[in-house]
TORFIRO-364107 format. One line per field, with one value per residue (C-alpha): residue number from 0; z, y, x. Coordinates in Angstrom, 2 decimals. Layout:
<tortors>
nr = NUM|...
up = Z|...
north = Y|...
east = X|...
</tortors>
This chain:
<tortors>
nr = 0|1|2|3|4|5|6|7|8|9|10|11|12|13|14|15|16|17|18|19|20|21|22|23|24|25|26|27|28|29|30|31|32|33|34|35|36|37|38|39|40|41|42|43|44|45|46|47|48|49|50|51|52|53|54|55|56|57|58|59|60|61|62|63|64|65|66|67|68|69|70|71|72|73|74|75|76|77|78|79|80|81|82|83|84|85|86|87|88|89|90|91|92|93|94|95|96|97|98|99|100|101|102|103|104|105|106|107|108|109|110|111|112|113|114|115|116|117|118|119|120|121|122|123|124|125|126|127|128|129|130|131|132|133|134|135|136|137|138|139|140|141|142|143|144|145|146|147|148|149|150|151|152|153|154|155|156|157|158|159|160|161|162|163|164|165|166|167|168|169|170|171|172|173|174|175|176|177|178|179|180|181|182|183|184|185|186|187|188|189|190|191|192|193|194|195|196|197|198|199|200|201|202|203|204|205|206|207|208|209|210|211|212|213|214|215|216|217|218|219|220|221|222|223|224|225|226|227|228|229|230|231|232|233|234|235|236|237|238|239|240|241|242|243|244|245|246|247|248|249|250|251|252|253|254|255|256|257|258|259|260|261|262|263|264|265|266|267|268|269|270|271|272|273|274|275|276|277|278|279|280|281|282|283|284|285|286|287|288|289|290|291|292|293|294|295|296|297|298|299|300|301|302|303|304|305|306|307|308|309|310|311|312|313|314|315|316|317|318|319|320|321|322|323|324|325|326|327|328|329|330|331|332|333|334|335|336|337|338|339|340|341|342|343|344|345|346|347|348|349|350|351|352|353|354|355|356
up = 0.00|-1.38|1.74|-0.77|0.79|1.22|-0.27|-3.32|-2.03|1.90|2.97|4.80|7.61|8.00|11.85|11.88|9.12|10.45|9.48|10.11|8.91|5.42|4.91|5.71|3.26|0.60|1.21|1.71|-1.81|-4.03|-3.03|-4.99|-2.38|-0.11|-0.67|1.49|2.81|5.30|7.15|10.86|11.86|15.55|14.21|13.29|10.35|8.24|8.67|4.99|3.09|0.90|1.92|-0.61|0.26|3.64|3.13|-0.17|-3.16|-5.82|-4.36|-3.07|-2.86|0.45|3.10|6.87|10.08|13.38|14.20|14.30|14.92|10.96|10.37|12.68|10.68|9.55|6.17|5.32|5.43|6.51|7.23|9.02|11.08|10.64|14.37|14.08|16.60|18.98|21.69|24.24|27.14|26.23|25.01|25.67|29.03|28.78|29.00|28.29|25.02|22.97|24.49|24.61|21.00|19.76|22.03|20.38|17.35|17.60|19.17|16.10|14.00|12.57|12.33|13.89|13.04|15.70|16.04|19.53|21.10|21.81|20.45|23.30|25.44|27.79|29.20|31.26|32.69|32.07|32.88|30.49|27.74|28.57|28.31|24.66|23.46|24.85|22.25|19.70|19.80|19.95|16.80|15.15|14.42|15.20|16.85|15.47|17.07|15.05|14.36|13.50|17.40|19.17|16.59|14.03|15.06|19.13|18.15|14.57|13.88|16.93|16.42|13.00|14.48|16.99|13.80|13.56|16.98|18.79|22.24|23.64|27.08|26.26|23.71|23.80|21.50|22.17|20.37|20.33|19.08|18.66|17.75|17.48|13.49|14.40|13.95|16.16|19.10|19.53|20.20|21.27|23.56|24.51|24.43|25.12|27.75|26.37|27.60|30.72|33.92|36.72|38.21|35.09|34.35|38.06|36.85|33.98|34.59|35.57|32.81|30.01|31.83|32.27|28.67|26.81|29.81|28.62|24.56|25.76|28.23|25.28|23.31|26.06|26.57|22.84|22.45|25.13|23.76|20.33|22.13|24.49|27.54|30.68|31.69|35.64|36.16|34.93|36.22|35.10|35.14|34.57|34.11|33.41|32.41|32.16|29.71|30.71|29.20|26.75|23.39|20.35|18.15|15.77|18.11|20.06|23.05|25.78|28.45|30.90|33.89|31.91|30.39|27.62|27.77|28.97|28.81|29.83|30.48|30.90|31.83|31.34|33.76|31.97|32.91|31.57|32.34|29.39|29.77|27.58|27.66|26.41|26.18|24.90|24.94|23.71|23.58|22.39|20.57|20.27|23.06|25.47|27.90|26.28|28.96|27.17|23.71|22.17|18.25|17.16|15.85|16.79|17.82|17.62|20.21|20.66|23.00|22.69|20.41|17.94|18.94|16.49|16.29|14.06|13.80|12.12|11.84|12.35|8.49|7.91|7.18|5.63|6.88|9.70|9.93|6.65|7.89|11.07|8.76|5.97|8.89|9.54|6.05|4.49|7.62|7.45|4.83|7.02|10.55|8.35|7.96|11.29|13.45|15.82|18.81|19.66|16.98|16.96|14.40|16.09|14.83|11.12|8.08|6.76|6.51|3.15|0.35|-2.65|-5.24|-7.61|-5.01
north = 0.00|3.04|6.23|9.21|12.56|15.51|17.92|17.89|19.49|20.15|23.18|22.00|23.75|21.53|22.21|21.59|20.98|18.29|14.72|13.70|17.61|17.17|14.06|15.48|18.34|15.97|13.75|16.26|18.24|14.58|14.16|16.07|16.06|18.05|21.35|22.78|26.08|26.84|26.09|26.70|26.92|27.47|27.85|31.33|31.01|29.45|32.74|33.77|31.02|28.85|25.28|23.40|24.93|24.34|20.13|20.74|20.49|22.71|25.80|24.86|28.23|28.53|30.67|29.40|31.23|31.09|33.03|30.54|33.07|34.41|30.68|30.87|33.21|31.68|33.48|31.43|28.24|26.51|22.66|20.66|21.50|18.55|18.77|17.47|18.86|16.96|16.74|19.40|16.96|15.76|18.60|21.90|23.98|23.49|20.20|21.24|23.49|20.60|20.33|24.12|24.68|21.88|23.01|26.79|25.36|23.06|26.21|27.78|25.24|23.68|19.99|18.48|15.33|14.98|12.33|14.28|11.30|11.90|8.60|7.81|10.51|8.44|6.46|10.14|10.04|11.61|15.54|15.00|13.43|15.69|19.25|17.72|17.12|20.13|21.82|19.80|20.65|24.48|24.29|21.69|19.85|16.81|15.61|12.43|11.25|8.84|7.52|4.37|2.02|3.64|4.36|1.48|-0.97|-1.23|-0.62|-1.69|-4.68|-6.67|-5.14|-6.55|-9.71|-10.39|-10.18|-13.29|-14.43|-16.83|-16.35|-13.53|-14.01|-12.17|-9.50|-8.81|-6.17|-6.19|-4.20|-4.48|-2.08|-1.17|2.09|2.20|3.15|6.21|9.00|11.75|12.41|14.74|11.77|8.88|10.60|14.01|12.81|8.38|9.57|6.73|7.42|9.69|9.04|7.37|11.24|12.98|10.35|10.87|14.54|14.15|11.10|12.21|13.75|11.19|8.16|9.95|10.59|7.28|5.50|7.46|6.87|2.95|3.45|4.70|2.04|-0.46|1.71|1.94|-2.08|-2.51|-0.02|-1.96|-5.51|-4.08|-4.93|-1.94|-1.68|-2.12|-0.73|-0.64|-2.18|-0.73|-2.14|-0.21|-2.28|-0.06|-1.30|0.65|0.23|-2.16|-0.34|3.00|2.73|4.70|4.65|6.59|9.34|9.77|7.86|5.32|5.88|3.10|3.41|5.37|3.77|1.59|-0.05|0.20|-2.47|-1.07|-3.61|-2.18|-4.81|-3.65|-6.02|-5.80|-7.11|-10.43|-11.75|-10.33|-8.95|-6.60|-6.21|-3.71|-3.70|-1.40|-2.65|-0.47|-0.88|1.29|-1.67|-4.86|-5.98|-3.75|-6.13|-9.62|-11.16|-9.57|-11.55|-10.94|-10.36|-6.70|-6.13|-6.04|-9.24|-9.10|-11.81|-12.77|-15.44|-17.16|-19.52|-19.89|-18.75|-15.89|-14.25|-12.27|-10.98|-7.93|-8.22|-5.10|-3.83|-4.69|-0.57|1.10|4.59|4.64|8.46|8.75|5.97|8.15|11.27|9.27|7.79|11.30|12.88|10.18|10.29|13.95|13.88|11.03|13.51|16.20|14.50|13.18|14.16|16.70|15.04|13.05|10.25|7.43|4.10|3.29|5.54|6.31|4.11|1.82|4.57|3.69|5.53|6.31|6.28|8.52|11.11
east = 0.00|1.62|1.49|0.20|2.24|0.11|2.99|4.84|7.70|8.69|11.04|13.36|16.55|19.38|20.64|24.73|27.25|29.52|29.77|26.16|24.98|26.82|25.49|21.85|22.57|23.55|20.36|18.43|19.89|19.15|15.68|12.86|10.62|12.43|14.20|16.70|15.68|18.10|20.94|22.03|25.65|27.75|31.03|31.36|33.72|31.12|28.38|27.25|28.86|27.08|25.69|27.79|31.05|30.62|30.64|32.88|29.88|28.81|26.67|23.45|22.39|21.27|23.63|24.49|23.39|23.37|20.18|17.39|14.74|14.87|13.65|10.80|8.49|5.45|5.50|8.86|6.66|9.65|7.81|10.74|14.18|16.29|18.24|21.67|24.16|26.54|23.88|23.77|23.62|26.96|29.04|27.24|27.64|23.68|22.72|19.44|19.78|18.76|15.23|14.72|15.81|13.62|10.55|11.03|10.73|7.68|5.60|6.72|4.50|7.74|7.95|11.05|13.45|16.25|19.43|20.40|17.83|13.80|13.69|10.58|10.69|8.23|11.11|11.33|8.24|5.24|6.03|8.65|6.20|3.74|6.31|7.23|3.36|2.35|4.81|3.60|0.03|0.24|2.45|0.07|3.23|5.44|8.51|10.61|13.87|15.82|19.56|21.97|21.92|20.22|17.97|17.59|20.00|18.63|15.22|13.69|15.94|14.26|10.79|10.39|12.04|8.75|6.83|7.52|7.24|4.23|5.75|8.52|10.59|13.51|14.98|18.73|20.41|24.47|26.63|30.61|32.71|36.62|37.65|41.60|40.47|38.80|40.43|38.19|39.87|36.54|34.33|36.92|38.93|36.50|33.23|33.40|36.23|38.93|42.42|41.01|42.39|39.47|39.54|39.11|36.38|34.27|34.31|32.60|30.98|27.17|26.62|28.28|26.13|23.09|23.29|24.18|21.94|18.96|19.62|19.25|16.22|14.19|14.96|13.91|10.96|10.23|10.32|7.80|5.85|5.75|5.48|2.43|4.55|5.17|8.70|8.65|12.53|15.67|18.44|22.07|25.46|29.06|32.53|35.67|38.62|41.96|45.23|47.91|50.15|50.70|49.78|48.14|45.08|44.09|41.96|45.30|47.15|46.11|48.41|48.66|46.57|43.54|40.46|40.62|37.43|33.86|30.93|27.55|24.30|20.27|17.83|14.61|12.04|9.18|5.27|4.58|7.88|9.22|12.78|14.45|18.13|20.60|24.18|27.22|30.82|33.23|37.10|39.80|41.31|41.57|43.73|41.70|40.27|40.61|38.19|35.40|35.99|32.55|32.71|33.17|29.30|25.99|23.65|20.05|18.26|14.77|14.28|11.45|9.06|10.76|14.09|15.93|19.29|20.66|24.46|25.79|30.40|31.96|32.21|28.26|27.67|31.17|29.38|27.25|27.15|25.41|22.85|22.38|21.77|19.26|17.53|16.31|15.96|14.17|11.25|11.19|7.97|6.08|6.69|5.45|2.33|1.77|-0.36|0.55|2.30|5.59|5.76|8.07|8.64|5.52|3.53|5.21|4.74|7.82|11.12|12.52|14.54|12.09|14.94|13.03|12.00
</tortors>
């Protein structure tokens, strides 16, 4: 059954220019039912220059900003801001910038698509829920968070998998993951805290947890929500491990004594004696912490009649930035048409590519 759109064409403001901006700007740019209309920038050197030079394509025609009001003006008929920043909870002095930008903008009547999280902002409780739908509803628009695990991986791969289920006990989503390849010392080093001493860690430790712990609560929350179970807690687990001795990767050096690796578990109880588990294990290489010798990749459990599993190695997606970026773009016409209100993979028809779009 083909989903008929109700707009030819949707304007569209791409929110940040780095790796997961560009490739928004280039999705966004190929398909002809959306039309870039904007783009917001925080790096002052890239005021007033054109869209395409920014990510290094032919001019696009459209000039960055950082004033988000000029975007907000109903005569613009601006339809969608595609939200893209490092997330404010991690890297901003705010932690709560994120929220407040994206709550100015729904008022505004502008639909929103987000990979900063608001994946199922339920798992927060219902003041939380209820601040976000409130938004939504005196805009008359929508708000869709979206990304690669969590996202697609943690969320829609086991999902689909209990279509196919007569009986669920348990669904386990573990990823595994090595980064001595990767070469951003921004996100290896600053933001996953790899190669930081335990002090240096406790200092920034509150925030960084509470942040990746409530990525995977949502997509606990958002399973049970799609199963028709109620999450009755959340248990947490945290295992550090530090380097046995100095050496280098491509974000920049381990020393001895600093952390190397970090393996975090949530086990969502859940009525009906259904449990829902997920788990994070990341290493700064290889060697880092041998006792944990699970596969570099992602496995997909559901436990149950009959029993499934699915395994994804390490090089299943060569570019999982641009699958975090298409995620978004390609649902921004479905959140566009949504009904006003928080909507989630729930509540939007299959997210695919439409090749001739």
């Amino acid at each position: 059954m083909e989903n008929i759109l109700k707009k030819e064409t949707y304007n569209v403001v791409q929110w940040s220019s780095g790796n997961v901006g560009k490739a928004s700007i280039i999705g966004i740019n190929n398909r002809k039912d959306l039309n870039l209309s904007g783009l917001i920038v925080s790096d002052e050197n890239k005021f007033g220059m054109d869209a395409g030079t920014i990510i290094g394509i032919e001019e696009l025609g459209v000039k960055a900003t950082n004033n988000i009001d000029e975007f907000l003006n109903a005569d613009l008929d601006i339809d969608c801001i595609n939200y893209t920043p490092l997330a404010s909870f991690r890297v901003n002095e705010d932690p709560d910038l994120d929220k407040k930008n994206i709550i100015k903008i729904l008022r505004s009547g502008i639909n929103v698509v987000t990979t900063v999280g608001f994946l199922f902002p339920k798992a927060f409780g219902e003041d939380y829920l209820n601040e976000i739908e409130s938004a939504c509803k005196e805009g008359g628009v929508s708000l869709h968070g979206t990304g690669y695990n969590p996202g697609w991986l943690a969320e829609l791969v086991p999902l689909t998998m209990t279509g196919m289920s007569q009986e669920i006990k348990k669904i386990i989503v573990s990823e595994s993951s090595e980064f001595s390849y990767y070469p951003s010392k921004e996100i290896v080093i600053d933001g996953m805290l790899m190669g930081k001493t335990m002090e240096e860690y406790e200092v920034e430790a509150e925030r960084y947890e509470a942040w990746l712990s409530g990525l995977f609560k949502e997509a606990i929350y958002l399973i049970a929500e799609g199963i028709g179970v109620e999450v009755l807690d959340v248990e947490e687990d945290l295992k550090l491990v530090t380097a046995e001795k100095d050496f280098e990767i491509a974000a920049g050096k381990i020393a001895k004594g600093t952390i190397a690796a970090q393996r975090r578990k949530w086990t969502g109880n859940c009525s009906n004696d259904v449990t829902i588990i997920q788990e994070a294990i990341y290493r700064a290489s290889e060697d880092s912490a041998p006792e944990w010798n699970d596969p570099v990749g992602v496995t997909v459990e559901v436990e149950g009649v009959p029993k499934m599993k699915v395994s994804f190695s390490h090089d299943w997606n060569d570019d999982p930035l641009i699958s975090t970026a298409m995620h978004g773009v390609n649902a921004i016409p479905y959140v566009c048409d949504a009904e006003p209100g928080f909507v989630s993979f729930l509540d939007l028809p299959l997210i695919s590519l439409k090749v001739d779009s």
